[in-house]
C-alpha atoms as a printed R data frame, in Angstrom:
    type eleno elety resid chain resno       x       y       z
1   ATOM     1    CA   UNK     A     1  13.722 -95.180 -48.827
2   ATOM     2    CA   UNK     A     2  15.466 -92.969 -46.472
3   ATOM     3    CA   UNK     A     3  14.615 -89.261 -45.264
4   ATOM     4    CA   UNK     A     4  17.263 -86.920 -44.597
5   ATOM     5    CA   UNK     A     5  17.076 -84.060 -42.579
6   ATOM     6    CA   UNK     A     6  19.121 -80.909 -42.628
7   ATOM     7    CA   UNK     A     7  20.898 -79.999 -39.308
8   ATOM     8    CA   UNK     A     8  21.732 -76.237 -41.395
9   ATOM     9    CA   UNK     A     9  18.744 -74.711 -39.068
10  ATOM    10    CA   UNK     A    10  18.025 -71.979 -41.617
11  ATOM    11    CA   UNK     A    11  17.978 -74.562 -44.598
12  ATOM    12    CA   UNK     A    12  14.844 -75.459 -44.421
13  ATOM    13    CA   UNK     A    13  13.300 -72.169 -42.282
14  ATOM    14    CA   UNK     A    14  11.651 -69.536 -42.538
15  ATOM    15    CA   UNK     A    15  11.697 -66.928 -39.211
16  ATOM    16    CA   UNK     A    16   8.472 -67.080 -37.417
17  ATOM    17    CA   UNK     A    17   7.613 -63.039 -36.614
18  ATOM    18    CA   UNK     A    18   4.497 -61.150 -36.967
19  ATOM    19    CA   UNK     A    19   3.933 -57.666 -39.744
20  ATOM    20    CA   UNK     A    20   3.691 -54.489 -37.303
21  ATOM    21    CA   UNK     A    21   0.925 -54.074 -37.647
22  ATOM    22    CA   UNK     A    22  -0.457 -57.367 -36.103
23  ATOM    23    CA   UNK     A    23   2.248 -57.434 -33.663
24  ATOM    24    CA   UNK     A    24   0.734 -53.256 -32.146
25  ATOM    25    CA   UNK     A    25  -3.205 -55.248 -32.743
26  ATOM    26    CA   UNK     A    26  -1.580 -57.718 -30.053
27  ATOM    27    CA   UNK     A    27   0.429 -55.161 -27.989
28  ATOM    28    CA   UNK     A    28  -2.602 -53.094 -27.847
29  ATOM    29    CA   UNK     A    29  -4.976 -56.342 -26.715
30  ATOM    30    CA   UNK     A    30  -2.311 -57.294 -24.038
31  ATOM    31    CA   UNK     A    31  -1.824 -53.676 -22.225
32  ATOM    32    CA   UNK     A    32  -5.850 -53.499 -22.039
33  ATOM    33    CA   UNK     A    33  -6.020 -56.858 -20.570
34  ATOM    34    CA   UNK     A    34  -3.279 -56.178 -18.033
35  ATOM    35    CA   UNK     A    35  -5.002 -53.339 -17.182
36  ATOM    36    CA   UNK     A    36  -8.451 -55.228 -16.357
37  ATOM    37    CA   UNK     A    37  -6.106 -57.795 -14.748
38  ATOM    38    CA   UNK     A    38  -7.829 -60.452 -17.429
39  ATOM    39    CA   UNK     A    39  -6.542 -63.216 -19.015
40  ATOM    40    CA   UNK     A    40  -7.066 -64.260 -22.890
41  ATOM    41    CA   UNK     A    41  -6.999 -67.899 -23.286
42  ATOM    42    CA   UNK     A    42  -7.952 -70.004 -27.219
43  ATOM    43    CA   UNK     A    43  -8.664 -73.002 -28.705
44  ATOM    44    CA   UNK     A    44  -7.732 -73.426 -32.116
45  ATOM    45    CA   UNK     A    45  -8.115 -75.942 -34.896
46  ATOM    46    CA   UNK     A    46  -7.367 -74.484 -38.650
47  ATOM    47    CA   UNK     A    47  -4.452 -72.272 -37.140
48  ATOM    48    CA   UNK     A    48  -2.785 -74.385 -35.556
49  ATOM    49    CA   UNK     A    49  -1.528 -72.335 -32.476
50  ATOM    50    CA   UNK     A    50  -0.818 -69.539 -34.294
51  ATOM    51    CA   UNK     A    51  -3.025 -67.053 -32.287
52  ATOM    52    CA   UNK     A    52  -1.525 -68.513 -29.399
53  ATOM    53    CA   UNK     A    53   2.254 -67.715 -30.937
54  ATOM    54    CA   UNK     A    54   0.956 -64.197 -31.657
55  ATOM    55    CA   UNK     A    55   0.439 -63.473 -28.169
56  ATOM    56    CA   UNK     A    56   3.531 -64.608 -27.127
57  ATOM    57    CA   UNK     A    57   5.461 -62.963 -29.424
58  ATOM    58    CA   UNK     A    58   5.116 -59.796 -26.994
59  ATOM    59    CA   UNK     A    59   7.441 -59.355 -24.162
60  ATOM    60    CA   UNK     A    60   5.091 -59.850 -21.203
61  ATOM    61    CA   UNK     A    61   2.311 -61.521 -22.399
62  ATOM    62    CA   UNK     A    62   2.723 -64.273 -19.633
63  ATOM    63    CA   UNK     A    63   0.551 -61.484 -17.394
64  ATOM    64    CA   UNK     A    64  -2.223 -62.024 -19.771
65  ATOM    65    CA   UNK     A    65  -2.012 -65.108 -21.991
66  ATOM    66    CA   UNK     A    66  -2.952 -68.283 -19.855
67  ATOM    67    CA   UNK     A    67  -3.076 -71.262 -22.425
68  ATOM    68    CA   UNK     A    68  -4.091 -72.690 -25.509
69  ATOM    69    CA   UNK     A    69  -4.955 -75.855 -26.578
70  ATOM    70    CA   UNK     A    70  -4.712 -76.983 -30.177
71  ATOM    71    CA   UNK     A    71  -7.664 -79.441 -30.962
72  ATOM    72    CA   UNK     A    72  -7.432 -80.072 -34.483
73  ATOM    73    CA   UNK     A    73  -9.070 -83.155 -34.551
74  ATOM    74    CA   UNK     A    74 -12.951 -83.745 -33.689
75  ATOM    75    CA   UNK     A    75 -11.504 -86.567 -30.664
76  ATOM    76    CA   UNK     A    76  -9.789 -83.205 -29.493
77  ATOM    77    CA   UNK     A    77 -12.876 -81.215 -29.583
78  ATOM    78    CA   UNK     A    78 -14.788 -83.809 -27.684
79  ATOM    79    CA   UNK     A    79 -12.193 -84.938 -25.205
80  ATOM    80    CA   UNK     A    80 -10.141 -81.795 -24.105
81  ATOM    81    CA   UNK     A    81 -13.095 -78.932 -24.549
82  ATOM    82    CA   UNK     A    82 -16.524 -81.288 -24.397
83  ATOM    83    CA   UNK     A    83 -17.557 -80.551 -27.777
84  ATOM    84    CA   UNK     A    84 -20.992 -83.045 -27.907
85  ATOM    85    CA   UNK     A    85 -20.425 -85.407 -30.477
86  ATOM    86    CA   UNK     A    86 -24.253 -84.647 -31.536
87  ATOM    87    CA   UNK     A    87 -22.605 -81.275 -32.561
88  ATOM    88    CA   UNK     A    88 -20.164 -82.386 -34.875
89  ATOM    89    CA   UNK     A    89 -22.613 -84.955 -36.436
90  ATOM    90    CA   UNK     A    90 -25.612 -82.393 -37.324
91  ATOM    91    CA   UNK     A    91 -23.274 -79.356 -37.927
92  ATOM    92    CA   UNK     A    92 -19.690 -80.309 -38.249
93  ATOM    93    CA   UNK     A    93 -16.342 -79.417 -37.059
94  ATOM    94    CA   UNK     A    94 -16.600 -75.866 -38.836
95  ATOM    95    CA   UNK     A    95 -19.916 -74.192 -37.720
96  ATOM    96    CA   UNK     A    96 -21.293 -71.759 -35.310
97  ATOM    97    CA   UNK     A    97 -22.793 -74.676 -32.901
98  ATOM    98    CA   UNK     A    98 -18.854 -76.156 -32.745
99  ATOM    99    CA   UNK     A    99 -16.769 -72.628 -31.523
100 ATOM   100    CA   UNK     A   100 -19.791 -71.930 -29.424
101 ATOM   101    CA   UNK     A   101 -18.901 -74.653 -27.630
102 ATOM   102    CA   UNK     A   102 -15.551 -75.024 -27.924
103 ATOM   103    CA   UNK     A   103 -15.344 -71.155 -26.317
104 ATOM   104    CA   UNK     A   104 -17.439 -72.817 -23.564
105 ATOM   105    CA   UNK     A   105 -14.671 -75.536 -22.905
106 ATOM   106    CA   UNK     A   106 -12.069 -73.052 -23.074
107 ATOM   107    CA   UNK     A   107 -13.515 -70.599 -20.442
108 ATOM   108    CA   UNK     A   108 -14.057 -73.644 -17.997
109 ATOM   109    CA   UNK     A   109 -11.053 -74.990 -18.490
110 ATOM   110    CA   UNK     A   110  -9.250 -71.864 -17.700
111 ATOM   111    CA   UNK     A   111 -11.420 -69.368 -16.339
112 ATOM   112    CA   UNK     A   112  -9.907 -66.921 -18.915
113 ATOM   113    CA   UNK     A   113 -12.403 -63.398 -18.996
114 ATOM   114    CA   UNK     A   114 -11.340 -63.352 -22.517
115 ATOM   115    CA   UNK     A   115 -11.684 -66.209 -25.357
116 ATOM   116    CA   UNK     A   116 -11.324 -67.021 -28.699
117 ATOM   117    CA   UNK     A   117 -11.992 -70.434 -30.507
118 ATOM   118    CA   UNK     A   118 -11.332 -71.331 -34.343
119 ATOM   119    CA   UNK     A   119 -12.528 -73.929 -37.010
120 ATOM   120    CA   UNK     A   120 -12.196 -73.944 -40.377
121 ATOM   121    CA   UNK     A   121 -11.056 -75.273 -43.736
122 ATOM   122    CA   UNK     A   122  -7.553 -74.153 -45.053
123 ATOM   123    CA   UNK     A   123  -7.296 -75.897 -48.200
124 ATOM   124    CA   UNK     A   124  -6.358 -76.892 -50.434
125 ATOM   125    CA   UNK     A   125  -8.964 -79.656 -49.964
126 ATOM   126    CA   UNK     A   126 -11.715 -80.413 -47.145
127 ATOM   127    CA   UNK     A   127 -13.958 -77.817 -48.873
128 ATOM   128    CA   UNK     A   128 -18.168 -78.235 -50.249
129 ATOM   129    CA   UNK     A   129 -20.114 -76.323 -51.752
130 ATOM   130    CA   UNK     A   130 -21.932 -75.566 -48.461
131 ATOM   131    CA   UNK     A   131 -18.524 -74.707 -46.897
132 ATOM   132    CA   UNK     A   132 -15.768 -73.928 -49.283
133 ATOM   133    CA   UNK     A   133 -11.879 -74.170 -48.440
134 ATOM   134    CA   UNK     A   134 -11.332 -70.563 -46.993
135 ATOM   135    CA   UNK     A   135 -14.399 -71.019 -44.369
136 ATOM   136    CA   UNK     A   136 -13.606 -70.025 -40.934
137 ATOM   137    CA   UNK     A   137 -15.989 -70.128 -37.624
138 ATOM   138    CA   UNK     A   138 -15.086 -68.221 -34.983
139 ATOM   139    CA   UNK     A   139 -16.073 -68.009 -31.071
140 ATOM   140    CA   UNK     A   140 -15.527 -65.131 -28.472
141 ATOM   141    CA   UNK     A   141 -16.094 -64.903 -25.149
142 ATOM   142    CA   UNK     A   142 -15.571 -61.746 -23.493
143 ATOM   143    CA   UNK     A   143 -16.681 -61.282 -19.830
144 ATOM   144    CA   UNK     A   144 -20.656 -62.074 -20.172
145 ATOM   145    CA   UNK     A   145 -20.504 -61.406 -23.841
146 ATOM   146    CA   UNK     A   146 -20.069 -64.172 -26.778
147 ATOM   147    CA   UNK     A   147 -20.085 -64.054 -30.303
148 ATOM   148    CA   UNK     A   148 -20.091 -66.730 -33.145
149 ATOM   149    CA   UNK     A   149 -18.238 -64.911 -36.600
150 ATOM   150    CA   UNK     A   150 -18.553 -66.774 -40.051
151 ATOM   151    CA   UNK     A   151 -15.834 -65.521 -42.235
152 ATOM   152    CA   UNK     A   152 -14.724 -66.860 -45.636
153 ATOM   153    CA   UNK     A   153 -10.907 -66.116 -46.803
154 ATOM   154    CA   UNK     A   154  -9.635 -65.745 -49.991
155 ATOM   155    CA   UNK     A   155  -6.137 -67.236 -50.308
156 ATOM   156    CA   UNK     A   156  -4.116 -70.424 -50.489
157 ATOM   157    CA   UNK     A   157  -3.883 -72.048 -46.944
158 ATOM   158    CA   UNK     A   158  -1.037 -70.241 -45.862
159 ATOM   159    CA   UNK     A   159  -3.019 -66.752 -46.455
160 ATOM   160    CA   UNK     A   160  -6.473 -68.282 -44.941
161 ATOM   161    CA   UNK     A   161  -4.906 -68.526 -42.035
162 ATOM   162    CA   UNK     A   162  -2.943 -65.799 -41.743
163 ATOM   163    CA   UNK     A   163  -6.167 -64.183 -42.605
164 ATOM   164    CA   UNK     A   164  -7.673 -65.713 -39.498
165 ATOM   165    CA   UNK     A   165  -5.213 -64.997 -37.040
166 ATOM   166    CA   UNK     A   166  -5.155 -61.539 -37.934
167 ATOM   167    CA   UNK     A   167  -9.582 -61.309 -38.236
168 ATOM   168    CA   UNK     A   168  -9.620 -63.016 -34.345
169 ATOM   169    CA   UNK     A   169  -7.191 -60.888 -32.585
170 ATOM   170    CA   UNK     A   170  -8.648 -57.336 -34.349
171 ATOM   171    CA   UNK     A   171 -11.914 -58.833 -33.269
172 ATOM   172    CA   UNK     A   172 -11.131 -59.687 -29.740
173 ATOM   173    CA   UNK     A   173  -9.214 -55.764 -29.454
174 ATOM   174    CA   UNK     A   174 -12.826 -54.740 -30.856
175 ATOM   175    CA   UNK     A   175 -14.813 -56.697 -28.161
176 ATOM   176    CA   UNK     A   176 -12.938 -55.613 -25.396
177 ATOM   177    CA   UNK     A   177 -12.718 -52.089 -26.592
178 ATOM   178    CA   UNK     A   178 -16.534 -52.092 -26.414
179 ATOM   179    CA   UNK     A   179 -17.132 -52.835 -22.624
């Protein structure tokens, strides 16, 4: 059996942008950050990196976006951000207890003033009764303030995590907004 693979670049592609209105969410969450002189830095699991290609799909985020790391798998979690492997038996990857410390992790590893942390279940399989596909944990760091956010999309696994890319960046504008 043999694979082929198209070398026609748009054959197979779609283009990678963000709607306006995420892209002005983003443009708004970088100018107040450059103004603090902060940094936003995320880990993410469910989404794959696409909060981190967000931010840098605005000219001049590399004054405010330091790094992301993309731990998908519970080895990840453990390894790169020091998720305890007591967490992910008693709660699991997507729960309150996992982001929490995940967002710890991330803020150690990169000092960031500003983080944000995501596990969840996509779909179209993965999901139970006690967490269906379309469940989403969230964690946020901002300056001495964190938060753990429970959300559950509607959608096919495209649209949950669009839905979650868009729900963590309006959520970190609203955090920092607040202090």
């Amino acid at each position: 059996m043999s694979t082929t693979f198209s070398t026609d670049s748009t054959a197979n592609a779609s283009p990678l942008k963000l709607d306006s209105a995420l892209s002005a969410q983003v443009q708004a969450l970088g100018d107040a950050l450059r103004e603090k002189g902060w940094s936003v830095s995320s880990a993410e699991s469910c989404t794959g990196g696409g909060i981190a290609f967000a931010f840098t799909s605005v000219s001049g985020s590399s004054d405010w976006f330091n790094q992301s790391w993309v731990t998908y798998s519970n080895d990840a979690k453990q390894n790169i951000l020091g998720v305890t492997e007591q967490t992910l038996k008693d709660h699991g990857a997507v729960s309150k207890q996992t982001v929490k410390e995940m967002a710890e992790g991330v803020r150690r590893n990169s000092g960031a003033q500003l983080v944000v942390t995501v596990s969840g279940i996509a779909g179209p399989g993965g999901g139970s009764e006690e967490k269906p596909v379309g469940t989403v944990w969230f964690g946020f760091l901002c300056d001495q303030k964190e938060e753990q956010v429970k959300k559950v999309f509607s959608g096919d696994r495209n649209e949950v995590r669009e839905h979650a890319i868009t729900f963590a960046i309006t959520h970190l504008v609203k955090m920092l907004s607040e202090i």
